[in-house]
LODO-746035 format. One record per residue (C-alpha): y negated, x, z; residue number from 0. Coordinates in Angstrom, 1 decimal, decimal comma. Last residue first. Layout:
N
+--------+--------+--------+-----+
|     yy |     xx |     zz | num |
+--------+--------+--------+-----+
|      Y |      X |      Z | NUM |
...
+--------+--------+--------+-----+
This chain:
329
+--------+--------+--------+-----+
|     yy |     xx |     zz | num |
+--------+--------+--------+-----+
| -228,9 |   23,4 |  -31,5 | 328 |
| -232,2 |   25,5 |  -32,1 | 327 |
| -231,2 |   29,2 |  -33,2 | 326 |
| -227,9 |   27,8 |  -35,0 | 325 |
| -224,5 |   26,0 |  -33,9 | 324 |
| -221,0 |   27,5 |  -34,6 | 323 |
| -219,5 |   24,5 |  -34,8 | 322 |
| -216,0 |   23,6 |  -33,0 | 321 |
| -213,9 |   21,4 |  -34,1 | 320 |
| -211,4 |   19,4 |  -31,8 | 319 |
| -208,0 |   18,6 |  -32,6 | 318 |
| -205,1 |   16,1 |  -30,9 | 317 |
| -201,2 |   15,9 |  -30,6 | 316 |
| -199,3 |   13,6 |  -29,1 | 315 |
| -195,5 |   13,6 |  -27,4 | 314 |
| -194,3 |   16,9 |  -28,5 | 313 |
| -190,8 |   16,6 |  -26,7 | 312 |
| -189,2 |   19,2 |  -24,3 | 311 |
| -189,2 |   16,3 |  -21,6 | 310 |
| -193,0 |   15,8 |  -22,0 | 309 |
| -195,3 |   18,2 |  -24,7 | 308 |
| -199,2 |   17,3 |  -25,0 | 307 |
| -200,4 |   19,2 |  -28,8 | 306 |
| -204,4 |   20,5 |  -28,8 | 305 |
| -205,6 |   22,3 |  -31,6 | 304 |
| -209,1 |   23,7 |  -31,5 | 303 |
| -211,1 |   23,8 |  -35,0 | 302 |
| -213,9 |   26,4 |  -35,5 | 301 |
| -216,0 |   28,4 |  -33,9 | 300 |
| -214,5 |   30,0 |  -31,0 | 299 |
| -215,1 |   28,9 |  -26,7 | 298 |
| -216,8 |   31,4 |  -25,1 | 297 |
| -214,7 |   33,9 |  -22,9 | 296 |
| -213,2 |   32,5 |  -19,0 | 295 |
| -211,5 |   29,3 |  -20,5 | 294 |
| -212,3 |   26,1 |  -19,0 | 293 |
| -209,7 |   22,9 |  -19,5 | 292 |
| -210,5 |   19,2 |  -17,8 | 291 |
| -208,4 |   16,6 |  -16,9 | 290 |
| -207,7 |   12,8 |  -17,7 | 289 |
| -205,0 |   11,0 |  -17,8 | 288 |
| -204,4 |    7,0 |  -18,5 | 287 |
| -201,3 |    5,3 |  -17,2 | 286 |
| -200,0 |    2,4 |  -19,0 | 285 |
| -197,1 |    0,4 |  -17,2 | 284 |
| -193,9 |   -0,2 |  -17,5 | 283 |
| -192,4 |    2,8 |  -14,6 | 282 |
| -195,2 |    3,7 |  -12,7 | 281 |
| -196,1 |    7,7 |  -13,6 | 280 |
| -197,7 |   10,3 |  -11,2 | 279 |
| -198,7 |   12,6 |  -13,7 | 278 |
| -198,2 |   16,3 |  -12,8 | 277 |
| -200,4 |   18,2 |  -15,6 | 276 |
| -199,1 |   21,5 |  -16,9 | 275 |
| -202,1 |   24,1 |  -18,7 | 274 |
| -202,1 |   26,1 |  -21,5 | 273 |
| -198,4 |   26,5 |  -22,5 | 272 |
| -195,9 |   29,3 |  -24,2 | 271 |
| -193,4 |   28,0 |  -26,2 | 270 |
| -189,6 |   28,6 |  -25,6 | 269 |
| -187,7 |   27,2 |  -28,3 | 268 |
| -189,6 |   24,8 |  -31,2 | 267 |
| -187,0 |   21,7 |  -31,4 | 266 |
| -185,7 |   20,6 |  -27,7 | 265 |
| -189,3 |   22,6 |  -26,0 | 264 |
| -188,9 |   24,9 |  -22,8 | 263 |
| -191,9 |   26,2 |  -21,3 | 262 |
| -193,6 |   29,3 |  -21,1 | 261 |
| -196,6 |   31,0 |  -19,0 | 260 |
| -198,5 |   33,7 |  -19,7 | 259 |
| -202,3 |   31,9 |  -18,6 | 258 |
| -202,1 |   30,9 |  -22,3 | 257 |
| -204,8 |   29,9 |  -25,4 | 256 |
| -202,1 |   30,1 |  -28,3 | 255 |
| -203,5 |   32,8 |  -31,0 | 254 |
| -204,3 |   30,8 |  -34,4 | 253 |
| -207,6 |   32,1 |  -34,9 | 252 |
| -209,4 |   28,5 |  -33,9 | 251 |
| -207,6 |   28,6 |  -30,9 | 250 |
| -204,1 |   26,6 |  -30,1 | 249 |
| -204,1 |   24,7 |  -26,5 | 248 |
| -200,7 |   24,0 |  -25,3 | 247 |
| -200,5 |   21,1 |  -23,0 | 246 |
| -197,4 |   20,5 |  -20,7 | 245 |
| -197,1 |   17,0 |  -18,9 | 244 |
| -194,3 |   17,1 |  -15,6 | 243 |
| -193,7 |   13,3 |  -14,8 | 242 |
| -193,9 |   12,4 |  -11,3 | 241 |
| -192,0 |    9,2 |  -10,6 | 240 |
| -191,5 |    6,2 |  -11,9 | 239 |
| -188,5 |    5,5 |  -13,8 | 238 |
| -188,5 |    6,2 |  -17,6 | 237 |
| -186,7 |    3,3 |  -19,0 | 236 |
| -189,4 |    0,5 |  -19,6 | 235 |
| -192,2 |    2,7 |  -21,0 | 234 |
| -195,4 |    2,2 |  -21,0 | 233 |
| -197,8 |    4,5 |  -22,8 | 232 |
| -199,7 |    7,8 |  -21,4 | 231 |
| -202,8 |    7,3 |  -22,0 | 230 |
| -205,4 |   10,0 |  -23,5 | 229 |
| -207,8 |   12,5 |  -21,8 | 228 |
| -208,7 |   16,4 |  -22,6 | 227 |
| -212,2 |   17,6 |  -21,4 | 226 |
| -212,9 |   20,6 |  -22,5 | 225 |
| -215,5 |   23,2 |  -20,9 | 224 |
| -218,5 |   25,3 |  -20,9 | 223 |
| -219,7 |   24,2 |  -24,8 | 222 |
| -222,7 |   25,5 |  -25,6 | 221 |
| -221,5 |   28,8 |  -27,6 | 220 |
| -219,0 |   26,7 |  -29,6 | 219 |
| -221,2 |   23,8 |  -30,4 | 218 |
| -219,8 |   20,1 |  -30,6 | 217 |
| -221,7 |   18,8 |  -27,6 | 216 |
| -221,4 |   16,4 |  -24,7 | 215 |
| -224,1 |   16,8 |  -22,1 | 214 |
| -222,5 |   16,7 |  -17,9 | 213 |
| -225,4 |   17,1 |  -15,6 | 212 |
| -224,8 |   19,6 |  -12,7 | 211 |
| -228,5 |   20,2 |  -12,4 | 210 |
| -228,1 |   23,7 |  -14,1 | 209 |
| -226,8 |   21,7 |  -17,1 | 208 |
| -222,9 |   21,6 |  -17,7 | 207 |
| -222,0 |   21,1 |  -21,7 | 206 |
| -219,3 |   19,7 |  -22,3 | 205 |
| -216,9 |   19,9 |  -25,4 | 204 |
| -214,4 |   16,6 |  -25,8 | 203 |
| -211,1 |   15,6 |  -27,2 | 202 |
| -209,8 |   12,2 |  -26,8 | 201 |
| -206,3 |   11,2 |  -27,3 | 200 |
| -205,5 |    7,5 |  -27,7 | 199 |
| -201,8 |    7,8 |  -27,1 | 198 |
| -199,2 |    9,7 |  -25,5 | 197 |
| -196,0 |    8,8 |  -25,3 | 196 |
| -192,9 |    9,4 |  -22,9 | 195 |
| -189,5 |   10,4 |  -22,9 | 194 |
| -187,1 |    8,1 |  -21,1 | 193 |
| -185,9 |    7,2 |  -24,7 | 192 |
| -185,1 |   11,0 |  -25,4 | 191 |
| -182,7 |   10,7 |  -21,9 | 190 |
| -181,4 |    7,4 |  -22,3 | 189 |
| -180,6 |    8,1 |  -25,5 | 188 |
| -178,8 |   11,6 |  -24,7 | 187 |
| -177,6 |    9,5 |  -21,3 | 186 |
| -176,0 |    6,6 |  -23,3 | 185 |
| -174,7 |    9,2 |  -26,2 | 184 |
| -172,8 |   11,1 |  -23,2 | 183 |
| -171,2 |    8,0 |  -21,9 | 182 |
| -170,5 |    7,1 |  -25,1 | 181 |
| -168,7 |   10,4 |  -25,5 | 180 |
| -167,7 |   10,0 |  -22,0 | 179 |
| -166,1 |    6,5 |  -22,3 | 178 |
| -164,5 |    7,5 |  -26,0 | 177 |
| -162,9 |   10,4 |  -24,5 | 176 |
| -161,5 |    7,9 |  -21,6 | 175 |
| -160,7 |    5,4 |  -24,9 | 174 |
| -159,0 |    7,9 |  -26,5 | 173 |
| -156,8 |    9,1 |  -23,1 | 172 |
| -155,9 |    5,8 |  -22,7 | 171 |
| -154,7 |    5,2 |  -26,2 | 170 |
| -152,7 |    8,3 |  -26,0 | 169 |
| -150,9 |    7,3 |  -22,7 | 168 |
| -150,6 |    4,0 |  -24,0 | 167 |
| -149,0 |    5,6 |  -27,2 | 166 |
| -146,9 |    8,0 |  -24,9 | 165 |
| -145,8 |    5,1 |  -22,5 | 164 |
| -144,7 |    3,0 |  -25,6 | 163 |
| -142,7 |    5,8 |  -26,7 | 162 |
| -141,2 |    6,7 |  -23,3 | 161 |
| -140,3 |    2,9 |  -23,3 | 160 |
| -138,5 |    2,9 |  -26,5 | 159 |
| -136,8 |    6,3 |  -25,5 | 158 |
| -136,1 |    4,0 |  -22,4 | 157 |
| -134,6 |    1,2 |  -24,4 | 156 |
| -132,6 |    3,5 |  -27,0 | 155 |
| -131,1 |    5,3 |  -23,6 | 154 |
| -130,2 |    2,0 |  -22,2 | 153 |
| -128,3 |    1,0 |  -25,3 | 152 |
| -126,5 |    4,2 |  -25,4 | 151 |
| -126,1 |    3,8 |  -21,2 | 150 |
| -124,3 |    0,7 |  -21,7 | 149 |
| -122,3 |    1,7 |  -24,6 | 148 |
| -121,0 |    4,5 |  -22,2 | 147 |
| -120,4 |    2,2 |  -19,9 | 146 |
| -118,4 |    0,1 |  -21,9 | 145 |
| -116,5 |    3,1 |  -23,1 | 144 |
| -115,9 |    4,3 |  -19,7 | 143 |
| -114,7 |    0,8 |  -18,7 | 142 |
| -112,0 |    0,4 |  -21,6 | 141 |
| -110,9 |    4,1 |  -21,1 | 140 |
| -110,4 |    3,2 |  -17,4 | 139 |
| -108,4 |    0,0 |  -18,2 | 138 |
| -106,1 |    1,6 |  -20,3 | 137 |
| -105,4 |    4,8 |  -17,9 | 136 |
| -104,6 |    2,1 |  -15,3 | 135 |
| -102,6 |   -0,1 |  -17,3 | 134 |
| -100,5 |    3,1 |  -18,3 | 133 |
| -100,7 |    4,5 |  -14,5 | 132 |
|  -99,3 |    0,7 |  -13,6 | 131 |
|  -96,3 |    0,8 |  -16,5 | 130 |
|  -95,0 |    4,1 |  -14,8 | 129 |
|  -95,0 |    3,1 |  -11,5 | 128 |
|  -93,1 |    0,3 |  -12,5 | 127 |
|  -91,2 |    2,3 |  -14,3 | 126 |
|  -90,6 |    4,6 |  -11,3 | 125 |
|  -92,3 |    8,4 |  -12,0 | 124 |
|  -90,3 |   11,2 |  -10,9 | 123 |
|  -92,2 |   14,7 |  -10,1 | 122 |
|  -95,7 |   12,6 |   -8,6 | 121 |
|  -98,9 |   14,3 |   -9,6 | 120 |
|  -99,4 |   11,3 |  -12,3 | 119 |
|  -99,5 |    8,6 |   -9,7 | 118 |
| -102,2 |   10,5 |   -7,6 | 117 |
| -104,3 |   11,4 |  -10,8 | 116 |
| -104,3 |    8,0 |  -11,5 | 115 |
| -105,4 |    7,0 |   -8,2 | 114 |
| -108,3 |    9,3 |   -8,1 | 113 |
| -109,4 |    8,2 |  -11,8 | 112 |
| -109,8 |    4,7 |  -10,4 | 111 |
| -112,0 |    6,1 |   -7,5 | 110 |
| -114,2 |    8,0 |   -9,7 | 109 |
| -114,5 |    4,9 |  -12,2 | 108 |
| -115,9 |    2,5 |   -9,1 | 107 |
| -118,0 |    5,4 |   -7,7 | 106 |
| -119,4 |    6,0 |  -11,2 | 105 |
| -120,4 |    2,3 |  -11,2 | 104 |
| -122,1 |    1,8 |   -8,2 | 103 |
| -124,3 |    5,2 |   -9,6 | 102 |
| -125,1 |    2,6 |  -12,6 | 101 |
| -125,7 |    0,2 |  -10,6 | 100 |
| -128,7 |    2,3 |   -8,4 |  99 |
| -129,8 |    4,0 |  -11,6 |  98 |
| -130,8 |    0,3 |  -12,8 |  97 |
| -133,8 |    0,1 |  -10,9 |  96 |
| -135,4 |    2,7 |  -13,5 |  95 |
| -135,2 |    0,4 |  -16,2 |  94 |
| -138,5 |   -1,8 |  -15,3 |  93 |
| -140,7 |    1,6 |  -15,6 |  92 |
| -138,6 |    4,7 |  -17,1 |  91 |
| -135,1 |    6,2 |  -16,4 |  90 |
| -134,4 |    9,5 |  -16,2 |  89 |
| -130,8 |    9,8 |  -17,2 |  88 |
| -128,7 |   11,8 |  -15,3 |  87 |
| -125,2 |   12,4 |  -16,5 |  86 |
| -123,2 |   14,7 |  -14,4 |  85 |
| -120,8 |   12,0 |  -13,7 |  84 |
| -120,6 |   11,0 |  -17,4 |  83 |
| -119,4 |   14,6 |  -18,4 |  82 |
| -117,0 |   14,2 |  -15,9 |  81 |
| -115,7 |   10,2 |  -17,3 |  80 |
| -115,2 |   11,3 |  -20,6 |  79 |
| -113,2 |   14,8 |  -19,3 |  78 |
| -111,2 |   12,4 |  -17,2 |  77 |
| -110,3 |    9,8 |  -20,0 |  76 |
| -109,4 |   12,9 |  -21,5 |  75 |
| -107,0 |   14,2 |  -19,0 |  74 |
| -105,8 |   11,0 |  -18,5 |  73 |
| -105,1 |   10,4 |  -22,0 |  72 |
| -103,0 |   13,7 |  -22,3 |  71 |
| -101,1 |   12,5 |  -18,8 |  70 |
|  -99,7 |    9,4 |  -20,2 |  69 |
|  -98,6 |   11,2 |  -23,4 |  68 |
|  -96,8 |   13,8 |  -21,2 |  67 |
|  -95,5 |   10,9 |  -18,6 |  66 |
|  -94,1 |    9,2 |  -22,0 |  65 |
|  -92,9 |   12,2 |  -23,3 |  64 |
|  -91,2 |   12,8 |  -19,7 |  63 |
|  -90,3 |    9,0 |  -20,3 |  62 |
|  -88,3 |   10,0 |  -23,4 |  61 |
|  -86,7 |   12,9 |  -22,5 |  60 |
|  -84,9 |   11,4 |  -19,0 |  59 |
|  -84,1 |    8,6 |  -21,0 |  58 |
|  -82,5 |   10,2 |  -23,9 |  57 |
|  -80,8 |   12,7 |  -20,6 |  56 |
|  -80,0 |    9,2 |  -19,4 |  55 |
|  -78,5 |    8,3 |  -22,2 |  54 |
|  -76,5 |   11,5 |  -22,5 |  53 |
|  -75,2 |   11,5 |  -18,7 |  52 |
|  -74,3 |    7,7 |  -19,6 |  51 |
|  -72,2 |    8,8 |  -22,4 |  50 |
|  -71,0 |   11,2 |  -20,8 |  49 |
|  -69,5 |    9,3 |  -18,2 |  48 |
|  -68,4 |    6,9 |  -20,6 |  47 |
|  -66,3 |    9,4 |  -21,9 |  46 |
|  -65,1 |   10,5 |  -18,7 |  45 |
|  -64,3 |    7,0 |  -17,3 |  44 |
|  -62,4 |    6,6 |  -20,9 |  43 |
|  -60,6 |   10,0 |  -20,1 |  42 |
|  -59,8 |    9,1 |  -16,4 |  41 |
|  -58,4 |    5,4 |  -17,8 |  40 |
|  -56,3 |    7,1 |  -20,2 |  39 |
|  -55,1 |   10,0 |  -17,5 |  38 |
|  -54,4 |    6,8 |  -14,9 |  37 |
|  -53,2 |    4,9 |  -17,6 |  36 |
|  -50,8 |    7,7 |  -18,8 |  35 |
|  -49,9 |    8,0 |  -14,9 |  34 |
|  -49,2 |    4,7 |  -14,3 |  33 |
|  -46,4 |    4,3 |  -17,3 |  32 |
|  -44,9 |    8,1 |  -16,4 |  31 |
|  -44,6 |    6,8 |  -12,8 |  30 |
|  -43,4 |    3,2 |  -13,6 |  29 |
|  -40,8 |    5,1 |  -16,4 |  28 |
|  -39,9 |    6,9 |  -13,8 |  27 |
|  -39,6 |    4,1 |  -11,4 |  26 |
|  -37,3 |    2,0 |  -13,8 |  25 |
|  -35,1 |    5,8 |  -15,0 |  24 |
|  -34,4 |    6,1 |  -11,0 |  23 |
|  -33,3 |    2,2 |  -10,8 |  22 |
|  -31,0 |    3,2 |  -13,9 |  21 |
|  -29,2 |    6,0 |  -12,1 |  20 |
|  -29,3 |    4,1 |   -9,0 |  19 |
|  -27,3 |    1,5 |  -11,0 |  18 |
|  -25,0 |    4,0 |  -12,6 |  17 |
|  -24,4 |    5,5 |   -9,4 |  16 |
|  -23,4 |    2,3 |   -7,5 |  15 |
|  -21,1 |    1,2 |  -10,9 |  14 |
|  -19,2 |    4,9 |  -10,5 |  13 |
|  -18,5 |    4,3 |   -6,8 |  12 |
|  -17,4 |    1,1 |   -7,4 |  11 |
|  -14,8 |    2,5 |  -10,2 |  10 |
|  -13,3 |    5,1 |   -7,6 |   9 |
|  -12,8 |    2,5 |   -5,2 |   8 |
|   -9,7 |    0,8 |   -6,9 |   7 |
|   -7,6 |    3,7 |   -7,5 |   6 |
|   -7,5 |    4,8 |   -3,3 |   5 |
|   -5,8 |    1,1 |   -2,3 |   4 |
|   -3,3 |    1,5 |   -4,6 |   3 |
|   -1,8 |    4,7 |   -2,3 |   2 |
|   -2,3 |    2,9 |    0,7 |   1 |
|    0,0 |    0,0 |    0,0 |   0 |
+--------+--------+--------+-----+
């Protein structure tokens, strides 16, 4: 009975190998199976891998270009907005308030330019941060150019002003020229109509008797003095006052009759005169004047000449002749 029993488990043994055998192929297959999809899924994770590290790269490149182009037009929306900054524009009359805005203004573009500058100096810009410093850098150039038309049309207005001011300034400086010239003309007329006239001049020889009697005569060699009178006219723009009258007494022979002194005439120079008369004039009225000349030698045969000067003017002139007179004039 034993030995049948030893054939029969020699073909169980062999079925339980065979099926490990075949339970050992399933999990290597498993194995082999998971690790082709895990190499698959590691080359597919690597692939897009790179392709992420490459769009990013793209990325990285494009908004560095970006940042570049970003930063250009800040640095010359700066350089705009310096060059305003150092502006100053001298404004004239009803424009000069506006200096105060205009400074408001600066302040406003300075401070915008500040924050720029601070979004730019950062290494990674955000795109949100990104799309601000762009509306930022827009918005600046739009104000700088506003105020730069601003100060354009401001600049035309003021040189329009400085203009005017220049004309006025022109004008003003005519009419004071104008003032003093007439002013000057006014006193020149004033001056030769404040001269005054002599009229009605009366020349005469006189004879002094030993009893103090007064004889007129026309003889040379009788005659011991001249009597000189005439009226001084009114006039209505002389002012009262002593008036300074110089006469100048020409002899017969031509020589001026002179105690050496001279006076100053407007058209003949210096002239030397025969005698000055202080008349006390009233200012519209006629004064009449009377005084007497006496030379020390006898008076000349022939004709005297008598010419009455006031304010350098001849203002009358009068002659006397002379005769020589005979053994019983």
């Amino acid at each position: 009975m034993s030995y049948n029993q030893y054939p029969s488990s020699a073909p169980e043994q062999q079925n339980v190998s065979q099926s490990k055998s075949n339970s050992n192929k399933i999990i290597m297959i498993a194995l082999v199976a998971g690790l082709l999809l895990a190499v698959g899924y590691i080359i597919y994770d690597k692939s897009k891998h790179s392709e992420v590290v490459a769009q990013m790269q793209t990325q990285f490149t494009n908004v560095d270009e970006a940042r570049k182009t970003l930063q250009g037009d800040f640095d010359e929306a700066s350089a705009k907005l310096d060059s305003l900054t150092g502006l100053n524009i001298q404004m004239t009359g009803a424009l000069a308030e506006k200096n105060a805005e205009f400074d408001k203004q600066k302040t406003e573009l300075q401070r915008k330019k500040n924050e720029i500058a601070s979004l730019l100096r950062k290494n990674k810009l955000t795109q949100q941060e990104y799309e601000k410093a762009k509306a930022l850098i827009a918005e600046l150039n739009g104000q700088i150019q506003d105020y730069v038309a601003q100060i354009d049309q401001l600049k035309q207005e003021n040189a329009a002003l400085v203009v005017e001011r220049d004309n006025l300034t022109t004008e003003k400086q005519q009419i004071q020229e104008n003032l003093v010239a007439t002013e000057t003309a006014k006193k020149h007329v004033e001056d030769v109509a404040s001269t005054l006239h002599a009229s009605n001049i009366t020349i005469a020889a006189i004879n002094v008797k030993g009893s103090g009697k007064e004889v007129s005569t026309s003889t040379a060699k009788r005659a011991d003095l001249m009597r000189i009178a005439f009226d001084i006219d009114e006039n209505r723009i002389a002012p009262s006052g002593t008036k300074e009258i110089f006469v100048v007494v020409t002899a017969p022979d031509g020589t001026p009759v002179t105690a050496g002194e001279t006076f100053t005439t407007r058209e003949e120079g210096d002239r030397k005169f025969t005698s000055k008369v202080n008349v006390n004039y009233e200012q519209g009225k006629r004064i009449p004047v009377s005084f007497d000349w006496k030379q020390g030698a006898k008076y000349q045969q022939g004709e005297y000449r008598i010419e009455i000067y006031h304010n350098g003017f001849k203002i009358g002139e009068g002659r006397k002749a002379m005769k020589k007179g005979g053994l019983f004039s």
